[in-house]
ZAKE-354107 format. One line per 2 residues: number of its first residue (from 1); their letters; for each residue x, y, z negated of C-alpha. Coordinates in Angstrom, 2 decimals, decimal comma. Layout:
N
NUM	A	X/Y/Z ~ ...
This chain:
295
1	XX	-94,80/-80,36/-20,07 ~ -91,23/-78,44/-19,90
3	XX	-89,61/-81,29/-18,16 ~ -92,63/-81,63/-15,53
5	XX	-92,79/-77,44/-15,35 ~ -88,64/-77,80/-14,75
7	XX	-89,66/-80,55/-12,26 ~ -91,85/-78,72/-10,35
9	XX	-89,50/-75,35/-10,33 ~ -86,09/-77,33/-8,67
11	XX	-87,68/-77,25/-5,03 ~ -88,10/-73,56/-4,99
13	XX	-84,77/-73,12/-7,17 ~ -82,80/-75,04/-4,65
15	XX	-84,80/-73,03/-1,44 ~ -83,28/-69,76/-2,99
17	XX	-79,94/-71,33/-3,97 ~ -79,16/-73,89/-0,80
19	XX	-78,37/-71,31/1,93 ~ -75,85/-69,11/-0,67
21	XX	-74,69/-72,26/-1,70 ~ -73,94/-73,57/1,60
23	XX	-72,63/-70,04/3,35 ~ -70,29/-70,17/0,10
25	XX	-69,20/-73,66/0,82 ~ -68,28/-72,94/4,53
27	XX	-66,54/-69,76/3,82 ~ -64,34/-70,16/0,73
29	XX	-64,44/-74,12/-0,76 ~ -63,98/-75,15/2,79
31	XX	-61,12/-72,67/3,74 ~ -58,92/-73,27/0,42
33	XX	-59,17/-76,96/0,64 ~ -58,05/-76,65/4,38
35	XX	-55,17/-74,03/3,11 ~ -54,28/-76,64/0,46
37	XX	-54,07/-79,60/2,83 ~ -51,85/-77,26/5,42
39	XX	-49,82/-76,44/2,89 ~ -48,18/-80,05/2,44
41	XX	-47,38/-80,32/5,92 ~ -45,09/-78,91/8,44
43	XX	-47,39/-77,77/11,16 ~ -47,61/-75,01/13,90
45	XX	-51,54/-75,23/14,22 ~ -51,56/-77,58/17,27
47	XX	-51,94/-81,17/17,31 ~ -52,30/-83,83/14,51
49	XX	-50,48/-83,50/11,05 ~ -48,11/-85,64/11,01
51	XX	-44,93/-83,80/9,37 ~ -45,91/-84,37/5,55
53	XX	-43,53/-82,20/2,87 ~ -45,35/-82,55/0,09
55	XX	-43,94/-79,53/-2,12 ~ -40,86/-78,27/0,14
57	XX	-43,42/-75,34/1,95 ~ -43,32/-74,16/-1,62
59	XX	-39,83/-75,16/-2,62 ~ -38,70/-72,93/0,50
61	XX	-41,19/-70,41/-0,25 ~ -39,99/-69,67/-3,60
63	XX	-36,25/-70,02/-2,92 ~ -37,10/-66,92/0,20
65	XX	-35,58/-63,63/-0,60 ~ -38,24/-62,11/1,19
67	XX	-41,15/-63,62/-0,13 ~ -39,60/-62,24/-3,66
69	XX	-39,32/-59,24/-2,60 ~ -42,95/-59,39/-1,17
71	XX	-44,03/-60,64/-4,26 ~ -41,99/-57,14/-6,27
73	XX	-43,42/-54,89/-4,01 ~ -47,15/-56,81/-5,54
75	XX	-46,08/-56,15/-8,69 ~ -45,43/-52,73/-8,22
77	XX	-48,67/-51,97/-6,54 ~ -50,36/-53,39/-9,49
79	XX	-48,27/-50,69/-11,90 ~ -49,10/-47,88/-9,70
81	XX	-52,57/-48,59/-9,83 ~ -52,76/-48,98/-13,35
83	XX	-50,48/-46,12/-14,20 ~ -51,78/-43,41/-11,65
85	XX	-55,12/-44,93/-9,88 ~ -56,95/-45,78/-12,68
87	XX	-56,07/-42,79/-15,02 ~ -56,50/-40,41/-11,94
89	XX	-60,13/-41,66/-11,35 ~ -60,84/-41,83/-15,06
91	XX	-59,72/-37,85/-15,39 ~ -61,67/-37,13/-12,42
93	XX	-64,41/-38,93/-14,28 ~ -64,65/-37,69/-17,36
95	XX	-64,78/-33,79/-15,45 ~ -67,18/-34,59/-12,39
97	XX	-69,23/-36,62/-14,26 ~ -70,65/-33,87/-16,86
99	XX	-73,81/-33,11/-16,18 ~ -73,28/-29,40/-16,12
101	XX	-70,14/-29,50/-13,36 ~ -71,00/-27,04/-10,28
103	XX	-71,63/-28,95/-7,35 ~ -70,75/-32,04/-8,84
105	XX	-72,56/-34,37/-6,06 ~ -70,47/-32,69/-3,49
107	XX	-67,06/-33,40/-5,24 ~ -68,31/-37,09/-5,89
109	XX	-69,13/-37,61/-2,19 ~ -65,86/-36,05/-1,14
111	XX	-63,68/-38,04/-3,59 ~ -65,06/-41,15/-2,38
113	XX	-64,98/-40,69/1,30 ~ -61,57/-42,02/1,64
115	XX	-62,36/-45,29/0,83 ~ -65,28/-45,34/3,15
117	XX	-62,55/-44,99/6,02 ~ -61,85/-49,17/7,06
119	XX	-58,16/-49,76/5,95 ~ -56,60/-49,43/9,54
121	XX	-57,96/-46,17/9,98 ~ -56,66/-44,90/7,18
123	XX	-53,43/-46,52/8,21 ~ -53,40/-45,48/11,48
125	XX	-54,75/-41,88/10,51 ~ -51,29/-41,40/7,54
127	XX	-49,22/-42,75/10,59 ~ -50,29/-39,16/12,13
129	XX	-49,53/-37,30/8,51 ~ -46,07/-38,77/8,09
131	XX	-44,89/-38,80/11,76 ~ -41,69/-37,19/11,80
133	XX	-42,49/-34,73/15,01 ~ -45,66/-33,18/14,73
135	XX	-47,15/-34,78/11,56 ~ -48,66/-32,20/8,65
137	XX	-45,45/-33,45/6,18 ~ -43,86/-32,14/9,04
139	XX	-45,71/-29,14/9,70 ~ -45,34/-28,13/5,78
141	XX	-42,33/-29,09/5,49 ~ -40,97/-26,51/8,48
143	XX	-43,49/-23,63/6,98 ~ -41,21/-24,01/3,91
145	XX	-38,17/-24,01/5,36 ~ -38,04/-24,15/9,14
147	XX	-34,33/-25,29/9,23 ~ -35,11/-28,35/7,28
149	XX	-34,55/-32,15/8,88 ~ -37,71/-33,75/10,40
151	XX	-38,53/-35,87/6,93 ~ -38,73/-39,78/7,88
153	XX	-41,08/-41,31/5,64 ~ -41,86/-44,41/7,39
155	XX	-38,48/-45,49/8,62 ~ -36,39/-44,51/5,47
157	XX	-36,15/-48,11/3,57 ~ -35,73/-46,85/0,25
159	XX	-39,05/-44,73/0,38 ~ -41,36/-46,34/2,39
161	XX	-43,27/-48,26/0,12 ~ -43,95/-45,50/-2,22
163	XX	-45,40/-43,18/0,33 ~ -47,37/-46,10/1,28
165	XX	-48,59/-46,23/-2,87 ~ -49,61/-42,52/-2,06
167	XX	-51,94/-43,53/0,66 ~ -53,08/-46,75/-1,17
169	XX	-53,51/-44,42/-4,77 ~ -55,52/-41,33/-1,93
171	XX	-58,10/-43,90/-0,67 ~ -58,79/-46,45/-3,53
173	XX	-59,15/-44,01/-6,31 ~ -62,35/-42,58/-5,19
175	XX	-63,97/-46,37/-5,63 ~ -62,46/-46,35/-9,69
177	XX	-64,27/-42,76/-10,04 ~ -67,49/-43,79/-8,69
179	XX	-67,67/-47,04/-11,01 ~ -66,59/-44,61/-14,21
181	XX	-69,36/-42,07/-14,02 ~ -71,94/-44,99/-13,12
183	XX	-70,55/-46,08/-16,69 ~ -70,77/-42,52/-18,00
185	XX	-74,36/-41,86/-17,29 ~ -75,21/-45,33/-19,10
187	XX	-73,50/-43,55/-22,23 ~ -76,48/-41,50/-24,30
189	XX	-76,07/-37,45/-23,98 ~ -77,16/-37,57/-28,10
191	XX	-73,99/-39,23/-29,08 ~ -71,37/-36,37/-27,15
193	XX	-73,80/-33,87/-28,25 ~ -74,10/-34,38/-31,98
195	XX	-70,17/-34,42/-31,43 ~ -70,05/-31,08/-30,49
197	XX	-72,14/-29,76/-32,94 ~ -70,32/-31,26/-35,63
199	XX	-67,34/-29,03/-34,40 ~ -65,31/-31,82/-32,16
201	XX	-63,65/-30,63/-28,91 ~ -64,11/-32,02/-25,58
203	XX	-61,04/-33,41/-25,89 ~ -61,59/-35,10/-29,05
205	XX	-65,36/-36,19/-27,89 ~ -63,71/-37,79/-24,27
207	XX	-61,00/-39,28/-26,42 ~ -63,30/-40,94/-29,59
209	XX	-66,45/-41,20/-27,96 ~ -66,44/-41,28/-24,34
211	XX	-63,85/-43,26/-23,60 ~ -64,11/-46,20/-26,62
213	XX	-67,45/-46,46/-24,62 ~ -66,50/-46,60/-21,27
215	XX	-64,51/-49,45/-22,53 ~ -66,12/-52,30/-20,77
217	XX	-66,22/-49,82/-17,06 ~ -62,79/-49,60/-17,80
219	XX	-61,79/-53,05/-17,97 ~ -64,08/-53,84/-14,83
221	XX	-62,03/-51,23/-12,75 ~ -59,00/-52,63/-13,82
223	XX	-60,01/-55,94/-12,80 ~ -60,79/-54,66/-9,39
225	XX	-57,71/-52,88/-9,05 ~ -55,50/-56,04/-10,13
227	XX	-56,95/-58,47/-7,52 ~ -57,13/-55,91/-5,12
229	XX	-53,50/-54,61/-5,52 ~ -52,47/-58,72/-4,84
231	XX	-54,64/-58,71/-1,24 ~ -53,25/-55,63/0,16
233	XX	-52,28/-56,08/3,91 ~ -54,83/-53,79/6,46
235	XX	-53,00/-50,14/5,33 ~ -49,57/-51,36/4,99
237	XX	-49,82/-53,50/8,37 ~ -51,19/-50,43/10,22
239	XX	-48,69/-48,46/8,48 ~ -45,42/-50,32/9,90
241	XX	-46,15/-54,15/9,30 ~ -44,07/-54,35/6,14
243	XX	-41,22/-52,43/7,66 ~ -38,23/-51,14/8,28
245	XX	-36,47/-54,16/6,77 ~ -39,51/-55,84/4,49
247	XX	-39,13/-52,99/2,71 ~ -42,90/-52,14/2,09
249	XX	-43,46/-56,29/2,69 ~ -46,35/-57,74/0,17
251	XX	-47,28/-61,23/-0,06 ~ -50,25/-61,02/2,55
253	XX	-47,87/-59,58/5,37 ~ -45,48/-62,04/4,86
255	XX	-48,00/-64,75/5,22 ~ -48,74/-63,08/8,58
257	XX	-45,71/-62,29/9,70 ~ -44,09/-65,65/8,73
259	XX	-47,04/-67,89/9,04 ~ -49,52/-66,75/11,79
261	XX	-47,11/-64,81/14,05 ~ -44,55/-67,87/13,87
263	XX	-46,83/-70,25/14,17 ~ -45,64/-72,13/10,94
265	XX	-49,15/-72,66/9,56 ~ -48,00/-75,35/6,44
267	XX	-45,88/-72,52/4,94 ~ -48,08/-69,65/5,95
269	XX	-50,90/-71,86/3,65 ~ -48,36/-72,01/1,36
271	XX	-48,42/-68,73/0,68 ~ -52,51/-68,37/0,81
273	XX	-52,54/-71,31/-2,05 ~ -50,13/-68,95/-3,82
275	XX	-52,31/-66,13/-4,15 ~ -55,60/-67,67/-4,46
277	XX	-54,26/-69,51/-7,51 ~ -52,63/-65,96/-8,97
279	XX	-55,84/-64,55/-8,52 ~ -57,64/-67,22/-9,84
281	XX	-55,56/-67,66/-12,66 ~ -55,74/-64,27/-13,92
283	XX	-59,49/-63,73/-13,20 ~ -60,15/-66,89/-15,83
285	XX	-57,64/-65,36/-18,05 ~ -58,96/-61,85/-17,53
287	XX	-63,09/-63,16/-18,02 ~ -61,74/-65,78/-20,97
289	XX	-60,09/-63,15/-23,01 ~ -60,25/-59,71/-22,89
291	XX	-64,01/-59,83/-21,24 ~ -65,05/-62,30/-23,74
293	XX	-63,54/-60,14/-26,20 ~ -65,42/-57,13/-25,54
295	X	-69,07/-58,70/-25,21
């Protein structure tokens, strides 16, 4: 009777599944085989492939100053994110979330807005904050002291990819506060409460209650803020394409600016292997261990 009931079930199971199954096919099995294939050839997108190189697009990849450096300036994202996004939002958390905070819907809403912008406005719209002229840096800068230099944000080298952080840090962090209080209204009132009658601070309640708890939100946002911090490319693009000098270069606009833009497609899906397989690599290790752990 089970097998016959299971029998009878796969039409409709495969009716709900099929069209997911197939948009997910087309979009991303289809694209990273293609990406994998391109990879071991030397092609500009036109024509046939016919140059095979098996492993050299990688081989020349690796060897690439500037793909290191792209791949740095990754790795730095990812410690900004974990050592100012993610505490920033959880802080934020822990004090908008109480269900006693004065207009506590109106802070959440304005916290979050940034990261309702699309990435190239908010690109675009810190292009006008830093501009050396008649941006507000600018403007504050002068109300301080008027006989100051214009500041240069964007074309100074050595600091452009950490005023770039600040913009990343100003419109993600909103996204990690919203997915922390979802996880502190799933935490029961009783527990914090019977805390503070026993005599605990909020302090101590946020720091052996609240947080243990928010344990599993926590490692969620993390997640999010890892893969994310390896995709970057819409706000630094709009922001200067990686410039002056690749100094603000990540691995996304290098596989635009040295694969699309110069038409040298194999190494360009050299790159895209790259990150799909650091991604996909840590997102196994991420769900095998730690995620595993916790449930």
């Amino acid at each position: 009777m089970k097998t016959n009931a299971r029998t009878a079930a796969l039409p409709t199971l495969l009716l709900l599944i099929g069209p997911a199954f197939i948009l997910f096919t087309m979009l991303v099995v289809v694209p990273v085989v293609q990406a994998a294939v391109y990879s071991l050839y030397r092609w500009n997108g036109m024509g046939p492939l016919t140059a095979f190189r098996g492993l050299q697009n990688f081989v020349t990849l690796f060897t690439n100053a500037t793909f290191q450096k792209a791949v740095w300036h990754n790795v730095l994202i990812v410690i900004v994110s974990l050592g100012i996004e993610i505490p920033l939002a959880l802080g934020l958390a822990l004090i908008i979330g109480r269900s006693d905070f004065p207009l506590a819907v109106f802070f959440r809403t304005f916290f979050f807005l940034p990261y309702v912008l699309s990435e190239v406005i908010t690109g675009v719209l810190w292009q006008f904050i830093y501009h050396p002229q008649y941006g507000l840096v600018k403007a504050i800068v002068s109300f301080i002291s008027p006989s100051a230099p214009s500041p240069v944000l964007l074309g100074n080298p050595h600091i452009t990819l950490w005023v770039i952080m600040i913009v990343i840090v100003w419109k993600y962090f909103g996204f990690h506060m919203t997915i922390l209080i979802a996880g502190l209204q799933d935490i029961p009132e009783e527990l914090r409460e019977a805390a503070r009658i026993d005599g605990a601070s909020n302090g101590q309640v946020n720091r052996y209650i609240t947080i243990p708890l928010l344990r599993t939100t926590l490692q969620i946002s993390v997640f999010f803020s890892i893969i994310g911090s390896f995709q970057v490319f819409d706000v630094v693009w709009a922001m200067g394409k990686g410039d002056p000098v690749n100094a603000a270069e990540t691995m996304v606009t290098y596989l635009y600016k040295f694969g699309i833009q110069r038409l040298n497609i194999g190494l360009g899906s050299a790159v895209a292997v790259t990150i799909f397989a650091v991604c996909l690599v840590f997102s196994v290790f991420y769900q095998r261990t730690l995620m595993r752990e916790e449930r």
